[in-house]
C-alpha positions as CSV (number, residue, x, y, z in Angstrom):
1,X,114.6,110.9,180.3
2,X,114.2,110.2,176.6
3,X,113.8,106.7,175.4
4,X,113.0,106.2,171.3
5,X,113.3,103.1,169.2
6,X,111.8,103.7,166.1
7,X,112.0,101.9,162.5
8,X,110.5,103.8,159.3
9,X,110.5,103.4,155.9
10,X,110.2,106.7,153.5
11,X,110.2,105.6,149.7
12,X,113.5,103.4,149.6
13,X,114.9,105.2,152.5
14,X,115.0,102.8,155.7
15,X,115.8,104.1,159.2
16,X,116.3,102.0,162.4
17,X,117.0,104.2,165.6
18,X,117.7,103.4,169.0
19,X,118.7,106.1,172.1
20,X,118.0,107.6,174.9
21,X,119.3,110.8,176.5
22,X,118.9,112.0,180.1
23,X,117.7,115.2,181.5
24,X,120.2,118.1,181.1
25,X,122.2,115.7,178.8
26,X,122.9,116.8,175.4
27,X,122.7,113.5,172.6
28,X,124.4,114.5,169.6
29,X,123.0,113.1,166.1
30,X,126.1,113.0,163.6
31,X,126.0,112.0,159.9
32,X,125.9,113.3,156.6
33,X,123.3,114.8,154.4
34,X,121.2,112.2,154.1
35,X,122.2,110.0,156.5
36,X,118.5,110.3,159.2
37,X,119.9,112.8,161.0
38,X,116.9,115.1,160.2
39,X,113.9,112.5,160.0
40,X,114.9,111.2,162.9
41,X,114.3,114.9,165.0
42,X,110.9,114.5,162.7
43,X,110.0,111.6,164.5
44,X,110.7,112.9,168.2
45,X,108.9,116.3,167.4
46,X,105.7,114.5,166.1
47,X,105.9,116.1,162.6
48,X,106.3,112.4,161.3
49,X,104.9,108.9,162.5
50,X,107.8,105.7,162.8
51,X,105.8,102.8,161.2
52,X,106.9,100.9,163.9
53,X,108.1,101.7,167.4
54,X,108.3,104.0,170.7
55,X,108.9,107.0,171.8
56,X,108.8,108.0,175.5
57,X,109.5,111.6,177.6
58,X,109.6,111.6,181.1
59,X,107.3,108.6,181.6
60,X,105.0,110.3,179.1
61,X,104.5,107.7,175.8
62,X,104.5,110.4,172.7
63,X,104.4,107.2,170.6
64,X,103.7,103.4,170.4
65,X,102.9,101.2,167.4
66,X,101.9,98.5,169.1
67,X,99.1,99.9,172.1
68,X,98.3,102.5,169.1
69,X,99.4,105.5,170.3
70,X,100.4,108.8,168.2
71,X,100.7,112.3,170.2
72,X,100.4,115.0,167.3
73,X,103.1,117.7,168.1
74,X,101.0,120.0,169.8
75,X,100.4,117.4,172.6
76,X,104.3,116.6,173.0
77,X,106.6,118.9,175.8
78,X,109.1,119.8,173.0
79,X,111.3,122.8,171.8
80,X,112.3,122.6,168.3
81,X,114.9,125.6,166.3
82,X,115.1,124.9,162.8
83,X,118.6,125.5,160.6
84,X,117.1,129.1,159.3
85,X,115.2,130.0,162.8
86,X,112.1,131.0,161.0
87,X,111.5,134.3,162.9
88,X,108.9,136.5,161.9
89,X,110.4,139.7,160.5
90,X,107.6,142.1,161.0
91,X,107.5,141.2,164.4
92,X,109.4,142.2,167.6
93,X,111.7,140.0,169.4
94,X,109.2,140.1,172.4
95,X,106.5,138.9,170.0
96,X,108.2,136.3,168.4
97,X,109.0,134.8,171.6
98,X,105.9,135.0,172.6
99,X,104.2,133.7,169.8
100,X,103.5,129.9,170.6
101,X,102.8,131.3,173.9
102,X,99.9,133.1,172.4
103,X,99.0,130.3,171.0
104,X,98.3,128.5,173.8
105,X,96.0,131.4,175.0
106,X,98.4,131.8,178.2
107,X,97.4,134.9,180.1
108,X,98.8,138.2,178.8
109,X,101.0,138.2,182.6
110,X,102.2,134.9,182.1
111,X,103.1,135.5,178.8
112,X,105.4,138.8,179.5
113,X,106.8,136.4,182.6
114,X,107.7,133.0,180.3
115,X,109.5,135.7,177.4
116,X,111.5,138.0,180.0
117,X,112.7,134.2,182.0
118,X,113.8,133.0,178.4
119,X,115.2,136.5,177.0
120,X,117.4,136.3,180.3
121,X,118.8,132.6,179.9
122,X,119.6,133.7,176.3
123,X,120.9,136.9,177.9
124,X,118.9,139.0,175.6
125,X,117.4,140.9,177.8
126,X,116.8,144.6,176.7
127,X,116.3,144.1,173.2
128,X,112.7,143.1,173.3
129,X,111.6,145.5,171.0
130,X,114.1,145.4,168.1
131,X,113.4,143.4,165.1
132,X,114.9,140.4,163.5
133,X,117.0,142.7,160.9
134,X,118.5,144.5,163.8
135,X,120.1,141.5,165.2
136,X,123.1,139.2,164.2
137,X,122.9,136.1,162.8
138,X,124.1,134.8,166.8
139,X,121.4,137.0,168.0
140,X,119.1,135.8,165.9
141,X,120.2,131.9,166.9
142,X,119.2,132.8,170.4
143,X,115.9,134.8,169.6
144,X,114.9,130.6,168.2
145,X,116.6,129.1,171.3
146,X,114.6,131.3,173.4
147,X,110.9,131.1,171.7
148,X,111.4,127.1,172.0
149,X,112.6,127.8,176.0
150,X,109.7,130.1,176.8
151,X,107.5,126.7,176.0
152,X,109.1,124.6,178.9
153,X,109.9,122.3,177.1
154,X,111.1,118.6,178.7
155,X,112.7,118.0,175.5
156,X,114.4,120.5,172.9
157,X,115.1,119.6,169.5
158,X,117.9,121.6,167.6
159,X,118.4,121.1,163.5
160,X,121.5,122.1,162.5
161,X,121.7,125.4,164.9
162,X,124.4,127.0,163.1
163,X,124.0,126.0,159.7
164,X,122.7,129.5,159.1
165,X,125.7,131.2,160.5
166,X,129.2,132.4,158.7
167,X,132.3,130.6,160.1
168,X,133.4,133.4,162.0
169,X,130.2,133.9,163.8
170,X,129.2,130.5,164.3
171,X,132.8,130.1,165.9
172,X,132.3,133.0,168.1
173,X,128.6,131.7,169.5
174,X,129.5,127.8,169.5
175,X,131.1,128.7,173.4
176,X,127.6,130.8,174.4
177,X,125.5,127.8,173.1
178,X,126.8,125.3,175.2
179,X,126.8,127.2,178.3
180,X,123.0,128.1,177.5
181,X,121.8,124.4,177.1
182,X,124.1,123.0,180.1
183,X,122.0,125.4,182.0
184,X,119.1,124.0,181.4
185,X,117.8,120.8,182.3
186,X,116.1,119.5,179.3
187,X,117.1,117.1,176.9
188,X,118.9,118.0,174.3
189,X,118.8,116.6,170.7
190,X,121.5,118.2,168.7
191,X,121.6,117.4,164.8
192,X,125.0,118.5,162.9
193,X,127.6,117.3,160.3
194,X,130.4,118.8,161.8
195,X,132.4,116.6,163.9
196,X,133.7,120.0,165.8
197,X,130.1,120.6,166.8
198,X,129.5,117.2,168.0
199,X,132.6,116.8,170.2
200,X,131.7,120.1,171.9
201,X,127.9,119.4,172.8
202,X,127.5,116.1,173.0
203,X,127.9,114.5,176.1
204,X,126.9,111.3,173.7
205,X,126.9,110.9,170.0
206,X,125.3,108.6,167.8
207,X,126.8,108.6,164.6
208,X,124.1,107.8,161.4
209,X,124.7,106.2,158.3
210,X,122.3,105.3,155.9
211,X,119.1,105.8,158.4
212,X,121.5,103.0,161.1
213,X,123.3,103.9,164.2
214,X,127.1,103.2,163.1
215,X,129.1,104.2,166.2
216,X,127.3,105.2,169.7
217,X,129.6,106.9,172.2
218,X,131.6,109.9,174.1
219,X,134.0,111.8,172.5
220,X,136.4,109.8,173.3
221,X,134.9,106.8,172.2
222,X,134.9,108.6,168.8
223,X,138.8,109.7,168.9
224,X,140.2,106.8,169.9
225,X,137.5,104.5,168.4
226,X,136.4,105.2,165.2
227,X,134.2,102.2,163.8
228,X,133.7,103.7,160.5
229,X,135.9,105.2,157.6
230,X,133.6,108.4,157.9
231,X,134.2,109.2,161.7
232,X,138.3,108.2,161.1
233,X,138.1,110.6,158.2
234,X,136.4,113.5,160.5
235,X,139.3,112.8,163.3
236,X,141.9,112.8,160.3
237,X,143.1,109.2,160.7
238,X,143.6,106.4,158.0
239,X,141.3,103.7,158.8
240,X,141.2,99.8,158.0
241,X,138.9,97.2,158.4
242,X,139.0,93.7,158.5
243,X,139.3,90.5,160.4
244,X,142.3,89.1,162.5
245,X,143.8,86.0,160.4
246,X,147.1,85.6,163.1
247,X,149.5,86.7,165.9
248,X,152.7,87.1,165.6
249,X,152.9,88.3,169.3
250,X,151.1,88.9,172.0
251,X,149.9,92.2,170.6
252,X,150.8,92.0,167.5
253,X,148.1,91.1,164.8
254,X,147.8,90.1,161.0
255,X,144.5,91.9,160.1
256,X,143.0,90.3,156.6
257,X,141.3,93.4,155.5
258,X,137.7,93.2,153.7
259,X,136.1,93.7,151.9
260,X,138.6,92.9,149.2
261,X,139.4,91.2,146.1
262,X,143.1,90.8,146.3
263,X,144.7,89.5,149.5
264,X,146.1,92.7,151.3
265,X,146.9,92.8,155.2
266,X,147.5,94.8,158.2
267,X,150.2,94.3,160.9
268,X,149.3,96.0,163.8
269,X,149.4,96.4,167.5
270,X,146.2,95.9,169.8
271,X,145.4,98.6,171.9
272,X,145.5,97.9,175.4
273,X,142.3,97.0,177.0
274,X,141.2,99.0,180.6
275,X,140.0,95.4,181.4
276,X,142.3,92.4,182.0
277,X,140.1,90.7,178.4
278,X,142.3,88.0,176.6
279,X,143.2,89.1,173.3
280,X,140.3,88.7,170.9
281,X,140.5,84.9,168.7
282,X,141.4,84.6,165.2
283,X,138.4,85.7,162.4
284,X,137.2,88.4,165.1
285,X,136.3,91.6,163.0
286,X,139.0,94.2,164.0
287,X,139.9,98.1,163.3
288,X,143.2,99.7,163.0
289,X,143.9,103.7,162.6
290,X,146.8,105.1,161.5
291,X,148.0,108.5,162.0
292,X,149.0,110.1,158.7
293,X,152.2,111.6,159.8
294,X,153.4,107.9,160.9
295,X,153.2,107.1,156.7
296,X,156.1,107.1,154.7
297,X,156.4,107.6,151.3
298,X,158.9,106.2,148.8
299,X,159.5,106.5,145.1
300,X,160.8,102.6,145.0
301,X,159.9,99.5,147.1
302,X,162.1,100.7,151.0
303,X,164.8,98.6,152.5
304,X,163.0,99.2,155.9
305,X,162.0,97.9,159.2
306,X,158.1,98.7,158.6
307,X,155.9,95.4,158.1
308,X,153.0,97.6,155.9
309,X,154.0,98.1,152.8
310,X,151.5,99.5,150.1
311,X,151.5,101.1,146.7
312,X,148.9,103.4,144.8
313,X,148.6,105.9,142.7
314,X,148.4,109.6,144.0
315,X,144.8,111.3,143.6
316,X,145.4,114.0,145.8
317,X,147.8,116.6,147.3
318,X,146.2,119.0,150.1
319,X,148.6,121.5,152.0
320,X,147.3,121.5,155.7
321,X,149.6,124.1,156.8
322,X,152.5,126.7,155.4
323,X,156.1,127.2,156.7
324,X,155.1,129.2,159.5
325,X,153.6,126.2,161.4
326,X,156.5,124.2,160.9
327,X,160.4,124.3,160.5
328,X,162.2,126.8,158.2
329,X,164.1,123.7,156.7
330,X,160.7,121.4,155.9
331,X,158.4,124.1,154.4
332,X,154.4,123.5,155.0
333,X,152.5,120.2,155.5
334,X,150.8,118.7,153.2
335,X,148.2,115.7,153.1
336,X,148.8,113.2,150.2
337,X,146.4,110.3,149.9
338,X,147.1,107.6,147.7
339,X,144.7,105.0,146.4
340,X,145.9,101.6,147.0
341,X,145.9,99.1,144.6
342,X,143.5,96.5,145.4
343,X,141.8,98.8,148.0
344,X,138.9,101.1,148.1
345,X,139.8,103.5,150.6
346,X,142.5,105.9,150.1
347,X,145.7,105.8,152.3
348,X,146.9,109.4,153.9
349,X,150.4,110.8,154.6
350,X,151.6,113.9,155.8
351,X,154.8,115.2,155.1
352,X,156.7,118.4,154.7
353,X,156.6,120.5,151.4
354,X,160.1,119.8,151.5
355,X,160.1,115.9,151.6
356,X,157.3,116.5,148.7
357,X,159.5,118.2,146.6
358,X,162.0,115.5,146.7
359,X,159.6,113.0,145.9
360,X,158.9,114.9,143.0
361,X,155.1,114.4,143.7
362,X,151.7,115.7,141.7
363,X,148.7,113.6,141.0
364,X,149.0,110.3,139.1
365,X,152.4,109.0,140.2
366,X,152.7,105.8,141.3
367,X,154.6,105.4,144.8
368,X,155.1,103.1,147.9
369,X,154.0,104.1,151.2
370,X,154.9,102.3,154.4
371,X,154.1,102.0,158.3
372,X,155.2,100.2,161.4
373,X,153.2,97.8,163.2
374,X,153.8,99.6,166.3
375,X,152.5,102.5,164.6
376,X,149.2,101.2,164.2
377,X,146.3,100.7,166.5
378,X,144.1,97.8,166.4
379,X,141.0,97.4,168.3
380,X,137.8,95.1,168.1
């Protein structure tokens, strides 16, 4: 079991972390480039020291500010791949495998043991003696994977895995990576931008921002819950925040959104709650989603049911799919996000090439856009 709480400061930079991840469980770090993501796998492996903090494996502490304990790296039970591998070309895959094994002046039959048992759980067996250039850029993923397994690790560390990879090859060995790490029973910390990656390792994902834990969840948790424009945006839902200011029913809620100059609201429906909780009081801070292809756009102020009504000017017009994918009638789908006036965050519809077209849209134009409160979710 893993168990970190760590705080940092790096020139103006300032991370806070907090997690901990079981034994054959993979923890997803998410976030952007500079986000923590990366300093954070820093701290675990060693390679940098929190300021303040602690970090414990398995009973072992690696580090603790206060009883003044730092492990180096070489003293810590860790794996680590880097985004480029870092494989030794002149080498053979046997030897670079073997290499930290070497290193730990291991006998020469021990050594040829640990590289044939991780060759084998990277099914890579057989190609021992090739070189680096005689693999492909999956192969090569696994040639890392299996150098940091031959180690026995208690804890691997994994930086961005298939940054190095084209998208059709890091599509085709995303499947063969999972299976590989839920067959082993180390923890896993997996570090990645791309909210595909996380929602197919991570049995739990911590979401970074700014060096802070913004969202901490499953995969559902992140779907359903986004807590963030950022992880809304990734699951390809508009996104509000705010506070509630009134019911009009008892699910329906008048969301004061912040932060915000102008006085612009939200009426939306609560989610229901798996747990009999009374609805949350007034001034509670409060998150609706919307999906895109519930937004309506109109060239004038609607005569319509819908209680959100919002107007902006068009900064962008993104075709998410062409006529195959939908009817013969509508055309393709496109994306239009509008920025609202008195808002920061750009509102999203999707709507058929055809509807476009009628709309006479392009970047620039002023328009309405409108929702129903049923058709947005509000949680807190």
């Amino acid at each position: 079991m893993l168990q970190a709480n760590v705080e940092t400061q790096l020139n103006t930079f300032h991370l806070q972390v907090q997690l901990t991840a079981q034994a054959g469980e993979t923890l997803v770090l998410l976030g952007e480039s500079g986000s923590g993501k990366s300093t954070m796998l820093r701290l675990l492996a060693g390679l940098l020291m929190p300021d303040r903090g602690h970090i414990e494996l398995d009973d072992i502490c690696y580090f603790d500010s206060e009883k003044r304990i730092a492990r180096p790296p070489q003293e810590r039970s860790i794996g680590l791949v880097f985004q480029d591998y870092v494989l030794f070309p002149h080498l053979s895959i046997f030897e670079n495998v073997a290499f930290g094994l070497r290193a730990q002046h291991l006998s020469r039959s021990l050594v040829r043991k640990r590289v044939q048992e991780a060759l084998e759980q990277v099914h890579l067996s057989g190609l021992e003696q090739r070189k680096p250039a005689q693999l492909s850029g999956g192969q090569q993923q696994r040639v890392a994977i299996a150098r940091a397994l031959a180690l026995q690790p208690q804890l691997l560390l994994l930086d961005e895995p298939m940054a190095a990879l084209d998208v059709q090859t890091r599509r085709e060995v995303r499947q063969e990576l999972r299976q590989i790490l839920r067959a082993t029973n180390v923890v896993t910390v997996f570090v990645t931008h791309q909210y595909l990656e996380a929602l197919l390792f991570g049995q739990q994902i911590l979401v970074l921002d700014q060096g802070h834990v913004i969202q901490q969840g499953t995969q559902r948790d992140l779907l359903e819950y986004p807590r963030s424009s950022y992880i809304a945006e990734l699951v390809g839902m508009n996104f509000f925040q705010g506070r509630i200011s009134g019911y009009e029913a008892e699910r329906t809620c008048i969301i004061q959104l912040a932060p915000n100059s102008q006085t612009l609201e939200v009426v939306a429906t609560l989610k229901e709650q798996e747990s009999a909780e009374p609805r949350p009081p007034l001034g509670s801070e409060a998150y609706v989603v919307v999906d895109p292809r519930n937004v309506t756009l109109h060239q004038t102020p609607p005569d319509s049911s819908a209680r959100n009504l919002f107007q902006g000017n068009v900064v962008q017009i993104l075709r998410v799919s062409n006529a195959a994918h939908g009817t013969a009638s509508e055309g393709g789908r496109l994306r239009v996000s509008l920025l609202i006036t008195g808002h920061t965050t750009p509102l999203t519809a999707e709507i058929s090439e055809t509807s476009a077209n009628r709309l006479q849209l392009h970047e620039g134009l002023h328009i309405f856009a409108s929702f129903k409160a049923s058709e947005a979710s509000a949680y807190s």
